[in-house]
Residue, then its C-alpha position, 0 to 999 in steps of 0.5 A: x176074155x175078162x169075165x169082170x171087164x172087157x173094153x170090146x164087149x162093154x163098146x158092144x154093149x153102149x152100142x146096144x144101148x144107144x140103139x135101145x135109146x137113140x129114137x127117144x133121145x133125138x126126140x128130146x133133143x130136138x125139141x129142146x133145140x125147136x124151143x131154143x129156135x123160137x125163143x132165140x127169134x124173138x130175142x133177136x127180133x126184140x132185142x135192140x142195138x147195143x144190148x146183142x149181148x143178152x143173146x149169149x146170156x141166153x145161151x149160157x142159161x139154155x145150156x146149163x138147163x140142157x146140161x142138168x135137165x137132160x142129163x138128169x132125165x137120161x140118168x133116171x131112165x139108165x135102167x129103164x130097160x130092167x123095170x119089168x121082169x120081162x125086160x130084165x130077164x132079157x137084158x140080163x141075159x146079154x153077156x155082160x158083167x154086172x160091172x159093165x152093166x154099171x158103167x156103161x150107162x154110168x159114163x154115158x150120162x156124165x163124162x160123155x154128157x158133160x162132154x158133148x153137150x157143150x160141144x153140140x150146144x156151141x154148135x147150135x148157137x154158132x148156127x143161130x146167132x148166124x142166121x138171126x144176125x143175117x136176117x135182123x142185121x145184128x152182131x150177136x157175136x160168137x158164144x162161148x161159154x168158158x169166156x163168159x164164165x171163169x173156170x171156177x164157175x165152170x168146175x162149180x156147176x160139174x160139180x153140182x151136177x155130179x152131186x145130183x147125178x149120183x142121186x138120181x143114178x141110184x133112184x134110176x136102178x132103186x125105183x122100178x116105176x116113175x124113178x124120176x118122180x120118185x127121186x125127186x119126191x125122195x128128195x123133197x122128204x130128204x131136204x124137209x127132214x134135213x131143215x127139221x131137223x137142223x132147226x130143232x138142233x140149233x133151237x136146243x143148242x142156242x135157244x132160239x134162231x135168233x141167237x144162232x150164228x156167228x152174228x150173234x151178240x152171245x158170241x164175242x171176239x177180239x177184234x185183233x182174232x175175229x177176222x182171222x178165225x172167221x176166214x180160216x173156220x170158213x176156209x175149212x168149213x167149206x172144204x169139209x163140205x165140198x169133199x163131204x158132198x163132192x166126193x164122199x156122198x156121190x162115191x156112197x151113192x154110186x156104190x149103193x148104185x152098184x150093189x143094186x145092179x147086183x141085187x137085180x141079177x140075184 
């Protein structure tokens, strides 16, 4: 048997770990789903004829609140079970690698996530827009989200979710006590020094805010380059820091993630 990676005992292993979580997660659940059913009954009872739509607008708020609030909420929990020597002591004792340990919570709480939720939630939705147009005599049509929004909004917000994932998987495994609070609150310092320091430098380089930026009057193009130089710094611009925060920090961030998981066994 692979002593790294086994398919057979890493399955065994997110069976264990469902069953560990499945009672707090069907709670979660279903009180998210309790909130959307009040919420969608009064919409269906306010809402009047030709504006059904603002039903499916709903919906397609309700689940990326789902997808993000959720998934960000399983993710600082995925090492909960290893936050007191009690309950490390016994989960390290289980026959797995230190790489299954990784990836099992690590797949859970993103492709499998970011698969099932939207297949659960379009359920839900078909049920309640089902029974509040019976009982209000109203069409509120079928939802589905990847009609109302193109596939670029779509890969979008995948990808901000996997941004803000990686930042929380590794605040669930770095923070033994309230990780989620603390990631966010590592968030916040981050993001405050982030502005500082970003204001200081384009005061010494451009002496003040006002004269930062492509608007600026200090800044002069012909008019025949202007418009090219603009569309193609901006192309660039944009791909540089969607494989910066896309690609290159998740990658860092689950890497340290991992060496974590490590550091706990030692």
């Amino acid at each position: 048997m692979n002593q790294t990676f086994d398919i057979n005992r890493t399955m065994l292993y997110a069976r264990l770990k469902f069953a560990q979580n499945k009672k707090m997660l069907l709670i979660a659940l279903g009180g998210f789903f309790g909130l959307i059913f009040i919420i969608t009954f009064f919409i269906a009872f306010a809402v009047n004829a030709g504006n059904e739509g603002l039903m499916n607008g709903f919906h397609g708020v309700a689940m990326v609140i789902l997808l993000f609030g959720g998934g960000l909420w399983i993710t600082g929990r995925s090492y909960q079970d290893m936050n007191s020597p009690q309950k490390a002591l016994s989960q390290l004792m289980l026959p797995v690698s230190n790489v299954e340990r990784f990836v099992v919570p690590l797949f859970s709480s993103t492709i499998l996530w970011m698969v099932i939720i939207p297949i659960l939630y379009h359920l839900v939705a078909f049920l309640l827009n089902g029974m509040w147009g019976i009982m209000f005599g109203k069409d509120f049509g079928f939802f589905n989200l990847f009609d109302a929004t193109s596939a670029e909004q779509i890969g979008d917000v995948l990808k901000a979710f996997v941004v803000v994932h990686s930042v929380f998987f590794l605040g669930g495994i770095a923070f033994k006590r309230y990780p989620i609070a603390k990631t966010f609150l590592s968030l916040f310092i981050v993001q405050f020094g982030w502005t500082v320091l970003s204001t200081l430098t384009a005061i010494i380089l451009f002496g003040s805010l006002s004269d930062f930026g492509f608007g600026s009057q200090t800044m002069v193009f012909d008019d025949s380059l202007s418009d090219v130089f603009k569309e193609e710094t901006f192309d660039r611009f944009k791909l540089i820091v969607e494989m910066l925060f896309v690609i290159v920090v998740p990658a860092t961030l689950y890497t340290a993630a991992f060496f974590k998981v490590k550091e706990r066994e030692v």
